[in-house]
MARTOR-185071 format. One record per residue (C-alpha): x, y, z; chain; residue in three letters; residue number from 1. Coordinates in pm, 1 decimal. Layout:
! MARTOR-185071
((X, Y, Z), "A", "ALA", NUM);
...
//
This chain:
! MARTOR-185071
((2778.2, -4635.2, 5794.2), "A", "UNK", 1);
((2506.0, -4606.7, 6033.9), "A", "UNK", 2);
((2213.7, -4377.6, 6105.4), "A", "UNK", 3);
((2381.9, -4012.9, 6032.3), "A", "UNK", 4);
((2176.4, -3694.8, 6076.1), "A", "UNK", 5);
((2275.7, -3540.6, 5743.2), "A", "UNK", 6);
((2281.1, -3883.6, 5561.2), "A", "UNK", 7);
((2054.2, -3705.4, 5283.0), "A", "UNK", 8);
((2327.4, -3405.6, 5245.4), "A", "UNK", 9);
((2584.1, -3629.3, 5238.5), "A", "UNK", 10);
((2440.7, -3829.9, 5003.9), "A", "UNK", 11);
((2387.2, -3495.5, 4779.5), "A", "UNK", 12);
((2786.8, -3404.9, 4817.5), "A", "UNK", 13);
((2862.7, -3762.9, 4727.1), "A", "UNK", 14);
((2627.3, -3740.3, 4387.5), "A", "UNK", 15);
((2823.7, -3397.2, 4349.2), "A", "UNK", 16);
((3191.0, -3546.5, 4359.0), "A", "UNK", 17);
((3050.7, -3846.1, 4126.8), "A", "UNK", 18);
((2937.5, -3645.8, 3867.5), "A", "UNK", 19);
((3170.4, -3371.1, 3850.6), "A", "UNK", 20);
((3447.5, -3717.9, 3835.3), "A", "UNK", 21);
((3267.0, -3816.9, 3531.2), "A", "UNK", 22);
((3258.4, -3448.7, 3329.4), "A", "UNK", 23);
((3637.4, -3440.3, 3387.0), "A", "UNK", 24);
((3655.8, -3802.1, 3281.0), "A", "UNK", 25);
((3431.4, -3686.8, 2956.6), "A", "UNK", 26);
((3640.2, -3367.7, 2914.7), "A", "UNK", 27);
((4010.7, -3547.5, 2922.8), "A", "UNK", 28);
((3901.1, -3799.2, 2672.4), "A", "UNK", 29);
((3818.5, -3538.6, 2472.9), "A", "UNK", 30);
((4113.0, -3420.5, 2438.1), "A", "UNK", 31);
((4294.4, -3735.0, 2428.6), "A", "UNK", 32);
((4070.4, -3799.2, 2107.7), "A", "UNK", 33);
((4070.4, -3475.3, 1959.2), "A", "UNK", 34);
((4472.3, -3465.2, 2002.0), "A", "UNK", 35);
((4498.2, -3792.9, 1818.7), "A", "UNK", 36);
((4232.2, -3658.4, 1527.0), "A", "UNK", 37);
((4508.8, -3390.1, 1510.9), "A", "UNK", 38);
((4805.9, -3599.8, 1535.1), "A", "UNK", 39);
((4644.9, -3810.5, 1267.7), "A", "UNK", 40);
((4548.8, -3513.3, 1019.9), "A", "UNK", 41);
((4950.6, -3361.2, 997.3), "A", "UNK", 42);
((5092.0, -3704.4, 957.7), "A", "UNK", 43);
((4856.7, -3793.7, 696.9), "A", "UNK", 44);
((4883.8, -3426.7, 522.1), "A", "UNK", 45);
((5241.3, -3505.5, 504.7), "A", "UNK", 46);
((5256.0, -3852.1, 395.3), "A", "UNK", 47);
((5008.2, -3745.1, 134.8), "A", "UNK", 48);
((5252.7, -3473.8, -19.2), "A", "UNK", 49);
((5507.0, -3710.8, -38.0), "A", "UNK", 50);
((5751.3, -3484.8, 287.2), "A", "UNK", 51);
((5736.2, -3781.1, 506.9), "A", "UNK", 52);
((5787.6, -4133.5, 450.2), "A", "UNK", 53);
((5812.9, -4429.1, 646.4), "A", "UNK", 54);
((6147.8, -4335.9, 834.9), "A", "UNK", 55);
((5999.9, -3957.8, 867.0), "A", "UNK", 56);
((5676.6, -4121.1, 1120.8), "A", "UNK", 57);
((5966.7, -4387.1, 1235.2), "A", "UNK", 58);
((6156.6, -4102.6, 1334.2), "A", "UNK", 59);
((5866.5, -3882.1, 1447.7), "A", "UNK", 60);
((5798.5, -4177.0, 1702.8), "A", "UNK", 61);
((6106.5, -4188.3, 1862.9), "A", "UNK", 62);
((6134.5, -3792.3, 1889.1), "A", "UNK", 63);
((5798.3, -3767.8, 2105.4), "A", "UNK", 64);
((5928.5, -4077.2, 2338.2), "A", "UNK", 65);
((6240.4, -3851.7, 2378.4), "A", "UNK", 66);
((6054.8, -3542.6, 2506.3), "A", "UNK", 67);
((5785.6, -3751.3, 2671.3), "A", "UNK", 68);
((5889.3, -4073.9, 2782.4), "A", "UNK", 69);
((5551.6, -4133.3, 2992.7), "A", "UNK", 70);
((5311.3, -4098.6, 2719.0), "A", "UNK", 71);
((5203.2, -4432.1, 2583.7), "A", "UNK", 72);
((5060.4, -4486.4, 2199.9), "A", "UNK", 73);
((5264.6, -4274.2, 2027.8), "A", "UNK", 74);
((5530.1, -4533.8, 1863.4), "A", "UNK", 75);
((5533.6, -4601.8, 1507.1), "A", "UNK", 76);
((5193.7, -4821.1, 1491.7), "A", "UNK", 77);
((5033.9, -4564.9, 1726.3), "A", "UNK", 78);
((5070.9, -4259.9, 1480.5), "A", "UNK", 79);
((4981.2, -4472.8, 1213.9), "A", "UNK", 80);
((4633.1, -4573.1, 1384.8), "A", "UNK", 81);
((4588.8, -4189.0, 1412.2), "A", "UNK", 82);
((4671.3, -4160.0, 1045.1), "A", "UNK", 83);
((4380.9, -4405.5, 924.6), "A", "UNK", 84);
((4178.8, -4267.4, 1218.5), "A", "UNK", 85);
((4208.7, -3911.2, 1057.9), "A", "UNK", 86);
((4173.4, -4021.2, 703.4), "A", "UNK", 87);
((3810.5, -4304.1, 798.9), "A", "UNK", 88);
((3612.2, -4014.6, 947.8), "A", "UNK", 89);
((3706.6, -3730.6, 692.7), "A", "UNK", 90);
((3644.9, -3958.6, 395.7), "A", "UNK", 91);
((3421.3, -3869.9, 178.9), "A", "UNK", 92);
((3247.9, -4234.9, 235.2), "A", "UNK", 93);
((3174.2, -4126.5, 596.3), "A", "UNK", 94);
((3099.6, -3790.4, 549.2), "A", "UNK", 95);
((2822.1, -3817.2, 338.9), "A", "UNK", 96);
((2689.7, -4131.5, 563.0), "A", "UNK", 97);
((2658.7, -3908.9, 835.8), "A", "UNK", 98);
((2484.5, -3622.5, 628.6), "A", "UNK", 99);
((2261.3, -3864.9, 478.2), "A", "UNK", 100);
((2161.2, -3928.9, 833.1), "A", "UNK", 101);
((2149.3, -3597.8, 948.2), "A", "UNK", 102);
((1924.2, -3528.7, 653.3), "A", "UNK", 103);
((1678.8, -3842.3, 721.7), "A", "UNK", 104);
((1644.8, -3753.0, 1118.1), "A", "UNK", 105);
((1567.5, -3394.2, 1030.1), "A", "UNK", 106);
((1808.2, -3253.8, 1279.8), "A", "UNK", 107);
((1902.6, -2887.1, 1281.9), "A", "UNK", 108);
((2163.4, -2872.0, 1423.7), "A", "UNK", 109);
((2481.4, -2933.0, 1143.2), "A", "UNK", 110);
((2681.9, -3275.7, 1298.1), "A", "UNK", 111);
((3112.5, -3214.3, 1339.4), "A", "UNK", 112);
((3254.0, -3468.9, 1282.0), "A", "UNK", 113);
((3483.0, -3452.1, 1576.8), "A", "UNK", 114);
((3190.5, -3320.4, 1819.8), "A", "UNK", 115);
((3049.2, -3689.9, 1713.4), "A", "UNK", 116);
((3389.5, -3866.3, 1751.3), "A", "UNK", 117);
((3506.1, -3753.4, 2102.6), "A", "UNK", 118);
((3211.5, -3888.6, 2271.0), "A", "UNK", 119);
((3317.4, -4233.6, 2288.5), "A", "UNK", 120);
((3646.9, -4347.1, 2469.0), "A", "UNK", 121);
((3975.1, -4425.8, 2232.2), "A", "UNK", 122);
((4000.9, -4728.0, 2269.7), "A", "UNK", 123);
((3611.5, -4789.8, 2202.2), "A", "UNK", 124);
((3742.2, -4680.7, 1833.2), "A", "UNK", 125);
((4034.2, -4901.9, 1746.0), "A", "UNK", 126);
((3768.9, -5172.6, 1820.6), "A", "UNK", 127);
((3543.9, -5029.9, 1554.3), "A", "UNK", 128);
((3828.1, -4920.1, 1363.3), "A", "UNK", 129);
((3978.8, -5297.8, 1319.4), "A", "UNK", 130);
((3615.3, -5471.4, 1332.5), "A", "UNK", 131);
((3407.4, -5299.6, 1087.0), "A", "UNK", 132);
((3433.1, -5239.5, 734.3), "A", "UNK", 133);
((3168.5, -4988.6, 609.1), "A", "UNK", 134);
((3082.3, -4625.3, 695.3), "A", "UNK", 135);
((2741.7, -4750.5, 767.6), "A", "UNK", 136);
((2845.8, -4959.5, 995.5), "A", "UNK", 137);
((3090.5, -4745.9, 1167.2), "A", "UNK", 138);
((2862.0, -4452.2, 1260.0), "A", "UNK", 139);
((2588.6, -4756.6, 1344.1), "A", "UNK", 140);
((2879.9, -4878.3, 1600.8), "A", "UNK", 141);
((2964.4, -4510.3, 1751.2), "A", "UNK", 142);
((2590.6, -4389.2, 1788.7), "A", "UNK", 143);
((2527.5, -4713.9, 1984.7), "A", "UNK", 144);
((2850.4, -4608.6, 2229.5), "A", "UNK", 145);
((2707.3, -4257.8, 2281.9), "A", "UNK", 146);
((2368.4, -4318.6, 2315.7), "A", "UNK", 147);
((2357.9, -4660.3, 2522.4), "A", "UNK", 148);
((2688.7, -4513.5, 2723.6), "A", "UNK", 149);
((2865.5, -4866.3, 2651.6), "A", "UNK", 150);
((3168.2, -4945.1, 2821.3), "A", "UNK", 151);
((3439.0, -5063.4, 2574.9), "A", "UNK", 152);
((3385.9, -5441.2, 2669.0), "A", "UNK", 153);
((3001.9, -5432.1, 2628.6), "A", "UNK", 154);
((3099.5, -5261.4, 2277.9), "A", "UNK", 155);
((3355.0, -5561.8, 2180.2), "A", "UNK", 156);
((3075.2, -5785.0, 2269.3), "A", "UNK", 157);
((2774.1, -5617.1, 2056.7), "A", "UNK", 158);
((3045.1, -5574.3, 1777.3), "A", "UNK", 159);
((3148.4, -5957.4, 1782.4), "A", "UNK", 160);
((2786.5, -6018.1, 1763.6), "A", "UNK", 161);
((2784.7, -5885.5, 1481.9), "A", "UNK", 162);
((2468.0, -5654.6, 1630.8), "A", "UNK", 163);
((2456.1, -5407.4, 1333.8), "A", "UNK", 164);
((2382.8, -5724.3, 1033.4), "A", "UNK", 165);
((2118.3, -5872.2, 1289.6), "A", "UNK", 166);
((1975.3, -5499.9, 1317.1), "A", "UNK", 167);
((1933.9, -5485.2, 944.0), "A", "UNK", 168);
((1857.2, -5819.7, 899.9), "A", "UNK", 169);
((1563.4, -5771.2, 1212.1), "A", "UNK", 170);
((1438.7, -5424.2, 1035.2), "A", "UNK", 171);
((1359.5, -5592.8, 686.6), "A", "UNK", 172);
((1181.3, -5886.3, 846.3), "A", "UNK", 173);
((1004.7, -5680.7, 1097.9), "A", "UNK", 174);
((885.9, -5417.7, 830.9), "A", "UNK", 175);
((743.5, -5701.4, 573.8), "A", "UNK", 176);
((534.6, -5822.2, 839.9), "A", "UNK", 177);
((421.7, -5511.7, 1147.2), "A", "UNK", 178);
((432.0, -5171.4, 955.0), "A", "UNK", 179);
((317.9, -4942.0, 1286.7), "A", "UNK", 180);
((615.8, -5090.2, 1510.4), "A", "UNK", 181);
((985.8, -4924.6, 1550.2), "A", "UNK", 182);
((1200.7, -5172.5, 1398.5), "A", "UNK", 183);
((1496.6, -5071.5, 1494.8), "A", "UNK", 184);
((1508.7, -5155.4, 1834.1), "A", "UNK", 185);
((1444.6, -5523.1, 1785.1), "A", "UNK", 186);
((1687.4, -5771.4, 1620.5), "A", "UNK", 187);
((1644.5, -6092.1, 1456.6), "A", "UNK", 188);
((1828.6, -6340.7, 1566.5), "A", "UNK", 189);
((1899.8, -6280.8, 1931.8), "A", "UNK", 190);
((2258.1, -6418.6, 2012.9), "A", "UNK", 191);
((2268.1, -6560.1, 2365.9), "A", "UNK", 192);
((2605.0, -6710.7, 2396.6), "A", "UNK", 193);
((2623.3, -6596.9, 2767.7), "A", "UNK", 194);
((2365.0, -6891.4, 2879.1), "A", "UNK", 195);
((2601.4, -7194.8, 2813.4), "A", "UNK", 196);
((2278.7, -7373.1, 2790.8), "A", "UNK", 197);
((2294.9, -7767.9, 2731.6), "A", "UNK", 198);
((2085.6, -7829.8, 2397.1), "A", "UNK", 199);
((1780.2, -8001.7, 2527.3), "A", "UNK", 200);
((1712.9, -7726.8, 2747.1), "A", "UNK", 201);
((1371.6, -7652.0, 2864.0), "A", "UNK", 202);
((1150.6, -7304.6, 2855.1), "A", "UNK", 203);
((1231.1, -7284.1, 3181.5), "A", "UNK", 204);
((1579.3, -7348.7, 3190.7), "A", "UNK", 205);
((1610.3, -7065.6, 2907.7), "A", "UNK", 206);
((1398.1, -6806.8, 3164.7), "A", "UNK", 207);
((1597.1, -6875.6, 3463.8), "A", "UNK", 208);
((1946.5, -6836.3, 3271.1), "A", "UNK", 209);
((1861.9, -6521.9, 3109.2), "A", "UNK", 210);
((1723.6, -6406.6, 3430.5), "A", "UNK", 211);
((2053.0, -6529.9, 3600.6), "A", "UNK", 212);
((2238.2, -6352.5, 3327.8), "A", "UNK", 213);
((1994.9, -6024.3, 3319.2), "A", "UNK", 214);
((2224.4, -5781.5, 3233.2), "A", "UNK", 215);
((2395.4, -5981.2, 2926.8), "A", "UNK", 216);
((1992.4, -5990.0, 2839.0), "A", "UNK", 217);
((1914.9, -5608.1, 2882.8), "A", "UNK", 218);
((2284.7, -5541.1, 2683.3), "A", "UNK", 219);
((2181.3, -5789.9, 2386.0), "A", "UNK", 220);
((1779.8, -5637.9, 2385.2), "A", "UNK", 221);
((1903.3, -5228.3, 2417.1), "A", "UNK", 222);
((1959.3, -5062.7, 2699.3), "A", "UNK", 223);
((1654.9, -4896.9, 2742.2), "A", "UNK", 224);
((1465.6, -5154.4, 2876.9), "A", "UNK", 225);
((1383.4, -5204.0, 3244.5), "A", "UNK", 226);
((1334.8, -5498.5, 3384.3), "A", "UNK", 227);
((970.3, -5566.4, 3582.0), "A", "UNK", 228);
((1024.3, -5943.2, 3644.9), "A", "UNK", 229);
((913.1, -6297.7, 3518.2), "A", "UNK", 230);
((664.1, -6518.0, 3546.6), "A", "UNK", 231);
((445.1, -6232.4, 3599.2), "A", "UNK", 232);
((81.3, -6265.7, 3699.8), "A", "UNK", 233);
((-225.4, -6178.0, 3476.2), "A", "UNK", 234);
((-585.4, -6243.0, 3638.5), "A", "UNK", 235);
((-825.5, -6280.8, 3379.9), "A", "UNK", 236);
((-1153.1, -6397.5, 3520.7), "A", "UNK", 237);
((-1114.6, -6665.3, 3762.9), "A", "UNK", 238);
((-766.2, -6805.6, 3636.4), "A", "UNK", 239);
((-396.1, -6679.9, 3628.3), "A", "UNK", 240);
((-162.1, -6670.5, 3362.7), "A", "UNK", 241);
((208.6, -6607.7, 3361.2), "A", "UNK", 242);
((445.4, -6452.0, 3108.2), "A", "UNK", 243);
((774.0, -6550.2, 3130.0), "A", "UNK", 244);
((1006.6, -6213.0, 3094.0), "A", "UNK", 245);
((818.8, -5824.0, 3147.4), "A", "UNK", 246);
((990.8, -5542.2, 3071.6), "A", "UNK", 247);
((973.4, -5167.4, 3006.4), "A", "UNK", 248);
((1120.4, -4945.5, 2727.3), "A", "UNK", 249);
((1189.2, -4578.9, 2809.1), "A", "UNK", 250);
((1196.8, -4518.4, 2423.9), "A", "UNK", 251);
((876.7, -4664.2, 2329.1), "A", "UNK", 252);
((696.2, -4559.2, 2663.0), "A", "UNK", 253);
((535.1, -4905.9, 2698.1), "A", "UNK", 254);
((533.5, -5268.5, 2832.6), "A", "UNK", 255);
((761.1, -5511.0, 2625.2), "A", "UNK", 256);
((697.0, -5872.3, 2700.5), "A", "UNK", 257);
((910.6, -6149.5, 2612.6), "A", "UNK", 258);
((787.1, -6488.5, 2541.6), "A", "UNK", 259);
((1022.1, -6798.1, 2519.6), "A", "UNK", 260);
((1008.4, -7096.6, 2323.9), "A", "UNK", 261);
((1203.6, -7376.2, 2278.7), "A", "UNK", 262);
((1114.8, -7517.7, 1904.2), "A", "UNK", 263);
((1038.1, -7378.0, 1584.4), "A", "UNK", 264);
((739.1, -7112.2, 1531.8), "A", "UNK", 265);
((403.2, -7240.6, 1548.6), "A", "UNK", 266);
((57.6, -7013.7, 1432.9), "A", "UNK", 267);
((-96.3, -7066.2, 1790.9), "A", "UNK", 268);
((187.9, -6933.6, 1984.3), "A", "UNK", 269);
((78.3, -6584.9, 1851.6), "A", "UNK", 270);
((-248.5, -6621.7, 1956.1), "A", "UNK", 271);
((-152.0, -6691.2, 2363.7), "A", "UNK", 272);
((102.5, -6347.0, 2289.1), "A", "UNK", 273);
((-232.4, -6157.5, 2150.1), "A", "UNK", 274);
((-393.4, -6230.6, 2421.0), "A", "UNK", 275);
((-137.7, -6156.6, 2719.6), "A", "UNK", 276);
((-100.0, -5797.4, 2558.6), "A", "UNK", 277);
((-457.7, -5753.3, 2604.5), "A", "UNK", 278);
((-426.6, -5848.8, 2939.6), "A", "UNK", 279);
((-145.2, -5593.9, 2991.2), "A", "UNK", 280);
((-284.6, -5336.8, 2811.7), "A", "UNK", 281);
((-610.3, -5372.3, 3018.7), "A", "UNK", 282);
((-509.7, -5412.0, 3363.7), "A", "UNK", 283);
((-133.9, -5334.6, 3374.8), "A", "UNK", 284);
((-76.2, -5040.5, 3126.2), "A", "UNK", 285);
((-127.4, -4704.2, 3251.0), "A", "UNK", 286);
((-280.6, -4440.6, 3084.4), "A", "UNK", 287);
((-37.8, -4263.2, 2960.1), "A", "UNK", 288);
((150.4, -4518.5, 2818.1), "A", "UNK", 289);
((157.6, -4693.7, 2448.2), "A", "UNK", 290);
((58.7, -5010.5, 2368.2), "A", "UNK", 291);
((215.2, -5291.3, 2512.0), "A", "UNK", 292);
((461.4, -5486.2, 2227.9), "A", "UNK", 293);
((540.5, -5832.2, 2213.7), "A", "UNK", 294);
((830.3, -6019.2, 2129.4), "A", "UNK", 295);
((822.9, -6393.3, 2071.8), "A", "UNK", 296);
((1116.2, -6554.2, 2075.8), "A", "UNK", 297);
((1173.8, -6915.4, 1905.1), "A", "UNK", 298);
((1424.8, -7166.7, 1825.6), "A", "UNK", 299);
((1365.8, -7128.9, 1439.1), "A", "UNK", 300);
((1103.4, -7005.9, 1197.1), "A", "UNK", 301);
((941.6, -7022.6, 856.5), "A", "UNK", 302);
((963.2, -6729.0, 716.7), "A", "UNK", 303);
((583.6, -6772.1, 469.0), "A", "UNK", 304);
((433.4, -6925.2, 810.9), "A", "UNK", 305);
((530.1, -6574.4, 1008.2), "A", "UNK", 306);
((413.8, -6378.1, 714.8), "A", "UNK", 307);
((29.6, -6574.5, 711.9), "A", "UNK", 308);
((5.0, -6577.4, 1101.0), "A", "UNK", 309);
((113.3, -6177.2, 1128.6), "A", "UNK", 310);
((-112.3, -6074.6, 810.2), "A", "UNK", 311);
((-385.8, -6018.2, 1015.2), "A", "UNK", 312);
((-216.3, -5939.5, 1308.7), "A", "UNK", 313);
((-321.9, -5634.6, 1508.3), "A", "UNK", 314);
((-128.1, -5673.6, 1837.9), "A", "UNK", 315);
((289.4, -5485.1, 1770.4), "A", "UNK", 316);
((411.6, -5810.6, 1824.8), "A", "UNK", 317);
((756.2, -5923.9, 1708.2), "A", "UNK", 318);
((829.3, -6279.6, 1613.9), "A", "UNK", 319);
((1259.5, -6338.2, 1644.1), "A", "UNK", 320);
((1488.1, -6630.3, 1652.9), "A", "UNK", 321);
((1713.3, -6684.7, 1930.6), "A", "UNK", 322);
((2103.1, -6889.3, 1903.1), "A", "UNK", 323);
((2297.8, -6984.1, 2210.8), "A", "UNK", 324);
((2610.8, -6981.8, 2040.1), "A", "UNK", 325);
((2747.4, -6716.6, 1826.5), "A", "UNK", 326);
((2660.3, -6708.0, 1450.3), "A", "UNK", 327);
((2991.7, -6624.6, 1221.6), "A", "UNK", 328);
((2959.3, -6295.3, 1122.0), "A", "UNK", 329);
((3038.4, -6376.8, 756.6), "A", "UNK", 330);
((2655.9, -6595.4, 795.8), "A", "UNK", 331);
((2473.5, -6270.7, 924.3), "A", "UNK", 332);
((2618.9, -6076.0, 595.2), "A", "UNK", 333);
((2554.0, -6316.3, 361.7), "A", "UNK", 334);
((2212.0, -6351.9, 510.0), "A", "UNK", 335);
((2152.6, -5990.2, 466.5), "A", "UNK", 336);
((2282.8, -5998.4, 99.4), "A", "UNK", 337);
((2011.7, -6250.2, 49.4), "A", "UNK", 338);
((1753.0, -6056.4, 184.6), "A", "UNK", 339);
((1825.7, -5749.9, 9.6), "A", "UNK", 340);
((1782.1, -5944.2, -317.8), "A", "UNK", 341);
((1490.0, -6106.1, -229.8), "A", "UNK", 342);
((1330.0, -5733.5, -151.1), "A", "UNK", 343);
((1450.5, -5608.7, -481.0), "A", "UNK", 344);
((1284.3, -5889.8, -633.4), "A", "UNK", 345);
((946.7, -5800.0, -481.6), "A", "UNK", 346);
((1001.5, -5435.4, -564.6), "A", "UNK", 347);
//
């Protein structure tokens, strides 16, 4: 555009325009969601007394195309999503999830249901609707829309990833092994089917693809990391050092660095993660900030060889697998199952 003497007010008018686009965006989808909860609650109060039947919603269809012919969703399969849409998120299943949750995050503030629902675009729901079996897993799937503002393709992907069973499955491992760290925003494994990485790739080759491919990274990780780069310099005495991916978390207020390798875990590799952190924490981290964390990330791990090296671990240091290739979600939940009874066991 050129050098423009109100460049800086224009700018401001711009931002204006932008954000008032993306209230009225928020504020018609709202409605378009709300109408279908709606839509969804009478057919489903009438089906349930037995006044309608199939031809009554059949009929119902072809009655709203007749007075408007330009709305779209509202033939026979359309009504019926808004029927089990209704009838999900005022089941007593979900209900009671999302008090339970409520109720564990000491919030004061009593949840509605459809305050919750109409925060995440329509068809961000039929993906969780058809994908997802649990309440658990539902309300898991719609807080990560709201509060990492995913578009409806990053949300197919992180549900076909099967993100929440590799969130539990990271929690439980993470928790036997670093009490003082937020579980929850780590995972174990880390799917990175975006690399289309040959399979005797190198450390290197696995840094410069997921640096290629940063923002498949940052989606797969959580959005509130920033990126700070690789292969980032640490002077400790006379040498350097480089870590391979640096990054900051808004949530945890600290440095989060990720180190790659390419074959199973091995004792020492914690000990060259101890001490970058150090050298973070002493020369890079600022003084308002937390700890720095660490995430190792490996092609494969024994489980009893983690537990030994991170017993007398001091360092908030995470130790995760990584796959190129998605795992079958029916894997992750089996894997889970297996872990849960191995807990109850020690319990």
């Amino acid at each position: 555009m050129g050098n423009i003497k109100y460049q800086n007010e224009f700018n401001e008018i711009v931002g204006l325009i932008e954000e008032s686009r993306k209230r009225a965006f928020q504020k018609v989808n709202e409605e378009l969601v709300l109408l279908y909860f709606n839509v969804g609650k009478m057919v489903s109060q009438n089906v349930k007394a037995g006044s309608w039947g199939d031809g009554s919603v059949n009929e119902l269809a072809s009655f709203i195309n007749e007075r408007f012919p330009e709305l779209k969703g509202f033939n026979r399969r359309g009504l019926y999503r808004m029927k089990q849409f209704y009838e999900t998120y005022t089941s007593e299943e979900f209900v009671s999830t999302l008090q339970t949750h409520v109720q564990e995050k000491k919030s004061e503030l009593a949840v509605n249901v459809t305050t919750l629902l109409t925060q995440i675009q329509w068809s961000s729901h039929l993906h969780i609707l058809s994908k997802t079996k649990t309440a658990e897993e539902k309300l898991f799937y719609i807080k990560m829309a709201i509060h990492e503002k995913l578009t409806v393709r990053e949300l197919e992907r992180q549900l076909n990833s099967a993100v929440f069973e590799r969130t539990l499955l990271g929690n439980q491992k993470v928790a036997k092994v670093q009490k003082n760290l937020p579980s929850h925003l780590f995972k174990d494994p880390y799917i990175f089917e975006f690399l289309s990485l040959p399979k005797g790739h190198s450390e290197r080759d696995l840094e410069s693809a997921l640096v290629q491919n940063l923002k498949d990274f940052i989606l797969e990780a959580g959005k509130g990391f920033t990126y700070m780069g690789n292969q980032y310099r640490l002077q400790v005495g006379n040498k350097d050092y480089y870590t391979d991916l640096l990054f900051y978390h808004r949530d945890l207020q600290c440095l989060v660095l990720f180190e790659l390798k390419i074959q199973e875990f091995e004792p020492e590799f914690l000990g060259k993660l101890n001490f970058y952190l150090e050298a973070l924490d002493r020369e890079v981290k600022r003084p308002d900030e937390k700890p720095s964390v660490g995430v190792l990330l490996c092609k494969g791990k024994d489980h009893e060889v983690v537990e030994f090296s991170m017993a007398r671990n001091i360092s908030p240091a995470v130790i995760a697998d990584y796959e190129t290739r998605l795992i079958p979600k029916k894997v992750l939940e089996d894997k889970l199952h297996q872990l849960n009874n191995l807990i109850k066991k020690d319990y």
